[in-house]
C-alpha positions as CSV (number, residue, x, y, z in Angstrom):
1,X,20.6,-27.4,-1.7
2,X,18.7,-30.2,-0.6
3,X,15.2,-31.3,-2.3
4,X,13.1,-30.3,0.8
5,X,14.7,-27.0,0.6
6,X,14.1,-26.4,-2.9
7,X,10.4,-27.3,-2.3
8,X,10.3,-24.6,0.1
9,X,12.3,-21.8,-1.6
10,X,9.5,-22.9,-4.2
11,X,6.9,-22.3,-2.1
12,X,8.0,-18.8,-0.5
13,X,8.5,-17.4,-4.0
14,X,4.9,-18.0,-5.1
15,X,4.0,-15.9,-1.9
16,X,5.6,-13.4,-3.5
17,X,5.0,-13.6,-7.1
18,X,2.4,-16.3,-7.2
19,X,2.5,-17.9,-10.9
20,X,0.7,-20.9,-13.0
21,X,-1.7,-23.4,-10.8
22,X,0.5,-23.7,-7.5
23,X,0.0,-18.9,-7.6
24,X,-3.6,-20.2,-8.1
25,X,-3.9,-22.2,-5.1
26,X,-1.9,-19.5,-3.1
27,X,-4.0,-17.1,-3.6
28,X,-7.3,-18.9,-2.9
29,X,-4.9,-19.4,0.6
30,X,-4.5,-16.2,1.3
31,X,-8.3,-15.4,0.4
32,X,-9.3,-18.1,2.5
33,X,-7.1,-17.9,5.4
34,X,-9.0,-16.5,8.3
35,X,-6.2,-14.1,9.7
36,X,-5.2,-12.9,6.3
37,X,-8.7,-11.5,6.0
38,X,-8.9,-9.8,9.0
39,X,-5.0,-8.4,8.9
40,X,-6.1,-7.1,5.0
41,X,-9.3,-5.8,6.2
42,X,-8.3,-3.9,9.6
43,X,-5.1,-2.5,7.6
44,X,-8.0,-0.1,5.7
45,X,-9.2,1.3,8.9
46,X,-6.2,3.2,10.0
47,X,-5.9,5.2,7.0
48,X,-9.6,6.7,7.4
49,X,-10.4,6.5,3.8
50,X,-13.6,9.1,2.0
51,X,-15.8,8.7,-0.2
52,X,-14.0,10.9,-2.6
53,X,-11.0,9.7,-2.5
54,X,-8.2,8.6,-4.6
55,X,-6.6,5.8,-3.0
56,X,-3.8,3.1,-4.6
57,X,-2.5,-0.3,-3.0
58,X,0.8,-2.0,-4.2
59,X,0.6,-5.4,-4.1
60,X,-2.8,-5.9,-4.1
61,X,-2.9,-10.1,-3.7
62,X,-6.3,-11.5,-4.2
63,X,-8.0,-8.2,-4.0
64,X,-9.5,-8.2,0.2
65,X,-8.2,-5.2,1.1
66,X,-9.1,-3.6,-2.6
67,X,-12.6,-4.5,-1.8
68,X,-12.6,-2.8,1.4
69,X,-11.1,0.2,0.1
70,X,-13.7,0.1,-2.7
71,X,-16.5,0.3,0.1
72,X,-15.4,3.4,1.4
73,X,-14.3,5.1,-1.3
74,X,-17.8,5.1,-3.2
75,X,-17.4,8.4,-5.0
76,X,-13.4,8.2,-5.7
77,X,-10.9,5.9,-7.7
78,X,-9.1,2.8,-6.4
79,X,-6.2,1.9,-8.2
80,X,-3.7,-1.5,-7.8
81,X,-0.9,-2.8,-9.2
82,X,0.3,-6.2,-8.8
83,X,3.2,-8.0,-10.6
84,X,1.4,-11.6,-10.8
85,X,-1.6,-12.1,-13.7
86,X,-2.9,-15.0,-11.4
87,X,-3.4,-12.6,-8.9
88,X,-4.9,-9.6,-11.3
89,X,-7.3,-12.7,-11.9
90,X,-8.6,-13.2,-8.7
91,X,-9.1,-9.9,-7.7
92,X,-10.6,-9.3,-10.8
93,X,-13.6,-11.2,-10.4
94,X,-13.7,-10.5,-6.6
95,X,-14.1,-6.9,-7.4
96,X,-16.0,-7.2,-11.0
97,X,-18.9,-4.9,-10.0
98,X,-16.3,-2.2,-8.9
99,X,-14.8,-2.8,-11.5
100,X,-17.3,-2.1,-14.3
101,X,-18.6,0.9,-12.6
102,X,-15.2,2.7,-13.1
103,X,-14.3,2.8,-9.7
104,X,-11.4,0.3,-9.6
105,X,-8.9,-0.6,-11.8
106,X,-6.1,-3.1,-11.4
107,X,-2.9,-3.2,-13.4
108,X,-0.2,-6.4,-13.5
109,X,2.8,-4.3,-13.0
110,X,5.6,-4.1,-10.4
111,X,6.4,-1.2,-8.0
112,X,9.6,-1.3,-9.9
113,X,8.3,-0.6,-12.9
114,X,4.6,1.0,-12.4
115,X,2.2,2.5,-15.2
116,X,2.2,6.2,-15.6
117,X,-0.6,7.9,-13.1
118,X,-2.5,11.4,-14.4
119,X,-3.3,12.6,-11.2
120,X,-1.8,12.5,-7.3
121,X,-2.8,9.8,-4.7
122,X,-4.9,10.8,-1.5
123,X,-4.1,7.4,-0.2
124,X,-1.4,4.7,-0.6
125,X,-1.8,1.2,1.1
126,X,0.9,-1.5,1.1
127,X,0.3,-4.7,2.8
128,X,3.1,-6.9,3.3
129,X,4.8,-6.7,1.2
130,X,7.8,-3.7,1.5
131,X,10.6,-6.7,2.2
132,X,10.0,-8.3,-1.3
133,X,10.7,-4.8,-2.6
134,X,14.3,-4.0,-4.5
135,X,15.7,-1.0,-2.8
136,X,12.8,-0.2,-0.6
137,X,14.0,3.6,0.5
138,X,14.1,4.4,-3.5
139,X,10.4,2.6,-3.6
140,X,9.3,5.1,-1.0
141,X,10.3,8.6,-1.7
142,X,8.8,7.8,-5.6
143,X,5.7,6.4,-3.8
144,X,5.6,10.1,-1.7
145,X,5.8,11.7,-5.0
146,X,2.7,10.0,-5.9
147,X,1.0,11.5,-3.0
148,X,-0.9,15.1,-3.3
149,X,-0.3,17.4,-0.2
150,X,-1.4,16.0,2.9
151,X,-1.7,12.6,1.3
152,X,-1.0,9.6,3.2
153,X,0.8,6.3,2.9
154,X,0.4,2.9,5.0
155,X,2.5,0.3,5.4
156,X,1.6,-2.9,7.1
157,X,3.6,-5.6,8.5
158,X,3.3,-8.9,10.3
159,X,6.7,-10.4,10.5
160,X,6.4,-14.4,9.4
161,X,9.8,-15.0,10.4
162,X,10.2,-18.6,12.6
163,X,9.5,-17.4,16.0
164,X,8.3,-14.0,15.2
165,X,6.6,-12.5,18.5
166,X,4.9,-8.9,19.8
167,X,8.9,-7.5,19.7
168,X,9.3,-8.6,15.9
169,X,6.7,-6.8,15.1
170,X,7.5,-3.9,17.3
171,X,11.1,-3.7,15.7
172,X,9.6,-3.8,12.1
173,X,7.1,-1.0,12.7
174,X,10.4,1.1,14.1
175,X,12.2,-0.2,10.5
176,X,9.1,1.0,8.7
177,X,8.9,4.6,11.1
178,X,12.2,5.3,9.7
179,X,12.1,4.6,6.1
180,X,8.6,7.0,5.8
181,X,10.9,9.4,7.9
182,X,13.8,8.9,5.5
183,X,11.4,9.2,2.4
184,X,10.2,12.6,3.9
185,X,6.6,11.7,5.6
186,X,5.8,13.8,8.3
187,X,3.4,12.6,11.2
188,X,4.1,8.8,11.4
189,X,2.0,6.7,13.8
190,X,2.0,3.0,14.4
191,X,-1.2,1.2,15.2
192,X,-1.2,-2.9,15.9
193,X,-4.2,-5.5,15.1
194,X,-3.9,-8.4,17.9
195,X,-2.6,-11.0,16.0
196,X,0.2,-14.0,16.3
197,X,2.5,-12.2,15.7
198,X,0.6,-8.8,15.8
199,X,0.2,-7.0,12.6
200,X,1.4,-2.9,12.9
201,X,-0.1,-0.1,10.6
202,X,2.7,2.3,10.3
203,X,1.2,5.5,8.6
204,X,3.0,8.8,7.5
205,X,1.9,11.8,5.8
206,X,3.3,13.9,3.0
207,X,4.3,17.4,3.7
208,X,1.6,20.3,2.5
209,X,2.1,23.1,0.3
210,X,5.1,25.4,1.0
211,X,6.8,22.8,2.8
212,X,6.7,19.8,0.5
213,X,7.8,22.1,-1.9
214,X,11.3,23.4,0.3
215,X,11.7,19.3,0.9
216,X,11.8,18.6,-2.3
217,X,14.2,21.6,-3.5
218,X,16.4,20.4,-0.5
219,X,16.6,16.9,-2.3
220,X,17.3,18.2,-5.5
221,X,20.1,20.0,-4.2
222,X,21.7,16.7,-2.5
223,X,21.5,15.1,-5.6
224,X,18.6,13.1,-4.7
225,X,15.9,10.9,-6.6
226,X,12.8,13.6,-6.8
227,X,9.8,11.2,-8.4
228,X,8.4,13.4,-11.5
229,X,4.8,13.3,-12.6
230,X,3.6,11.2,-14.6
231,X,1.0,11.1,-17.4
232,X,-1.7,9.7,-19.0
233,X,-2.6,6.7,-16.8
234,X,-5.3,4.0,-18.6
C-alpha cells in the first residue's frame, strides 16, 4: 500500500473511531462543518421527539444532534453511547448543563458491546454511522429490543462514497427499509434533507403489545437472536 494510501486509510478510520489529537481535530470538523450541522440537526425532526421521552443515539460524535434531542426532550432522558473518549469529550462539554441536570448521560461504549439499560427506549437515533457496524442485521433486532411498544428507531444516511448522487442515497434508504423490516419494525418511512448527496431519514416502528409479543415468540422458534432486558443501567 502506497504512503498516500496509508495517509488516507488513516484518515477514514479516525471518522470512525476518532482517537488522540488528529480524533480531536476530527471532531471539531464535524462540529464545525456547516452541512454536518444541519444533516445532525434535521435528522431529530423526523422522529417527533416529547418532552417526556426517553430517547438514545448510537454513535453520538461531537454531541449536535444530542443537543437537539436534549431541547425537546426537557422532561425525559437522553442517553448516548459512543466508542471514542475524544468524542465523549466534546460532547461532554457541549452538553454540560444537560448534563448536570440529569437529563443526558453519555457512555464510551460500542454498539457491540453496550452498557446494560433499566428501562425501554421511546426513541433510538443513529446517524451515519450503520456501515461502520459489525453485522448490522444482529445490531438491529437487539436495538428493537431496546424499544418499548410503539417505540421508534431512525436511521440516517448520506452516502460519502466518490460520486455519491440523489440515486445513492435513494438505494441506501431502500438498504436501510429492509434491514428495519428484517429486524421486525413495522411502519417504515423515508424522509430526505436536500443535501449533496441528500441525506434520508429512514424510520420504523416497533410492534405494540400482542403483536410484538407473537414476533418475538415466532423468532424464538426460528432459532433467532431475541435481545433480553437488561439491568441496572448507571
Amino acid at each position: 500500500m502506497s504512503m498516500r494510501k496509508r495517509l488516507a486509510s488513516r484518515i477514514v478510520s479516525q471518522f470512525s473511531h476518532p482517537r488522540g489529537l488528529p480524533g480531536r481535530l476530527v471532531g471539531w470538523e464535524m462540529a464545525l462543518r456547516p452541512s454536518n450541522r444541519k444533516r445532525n440537526a434535521w435528522a431529530v425532526s423526523p422522529m417527533d421527539v416529547q418532552a417526556s421521552d426517553r430517547v438514545l443515539e448510537i454513535g453520538f460524535g461531537p454531541g449536535i444532534a444530542i443537543r437537539e434531542i436534549a431541547r425537546r426532550a426537557t422532561r425525559g432522558q437522553v442517553v448516548g453511547i459512543d466508542r471514542s473518549a475524544v468524542m465523549g469529550a466534546q460532547a461532554g462539554r457541549r452538553n454540560a448543563a444537560a448534563i448536570r441536570a440529569g437529563r443526558v448521560s453519555l457512555v464510551v461504549a460500542s454498539i457491540e458491546d453496550p452498557p446494560a439499560f433499566d428501562r425501554p427506549f421511546d426513541k433510538i437515533l443513529a446517524v451515519n454511522n450503520m456501515g461502520m457496524w459489525s453485522e448490522p442485521a444482529l445490531r438491529l433486532r437487539e436495538l428493537a429490543g431496546l424499544l418499548c411498544g410503539g417505540g421508534l428507531i431512525a436511521i440516517v444516511t448520506q452516502p460519502r462514497c466518490p460520486g455519491a448522487t440523489a440515486e445513492t442515497t435513494a438505494v441506501a434508504a431502500r438498504q436501510v427499509v429492509d434491514a428495519l423490516e428484517a429486524a421486525g419494525l413495522v411502519a417504515t418511512r423515508v424522509e430526505t434533507l436536500n443535501l449533496k448527496p441528500p441525506v434520508a431519514c429512514v424510520t420504523g416502528t416497533a410492534p405494540d403489545g400482542a403483536e410484538r409479543s407473537s414476533t418475538r415468540t415466532t423468532e424464538q422458534a426460528r432459532g433467532k437472536a431475541v435481545v433480553r432486558s437488561r439491568s441496572a443501567f448507571d
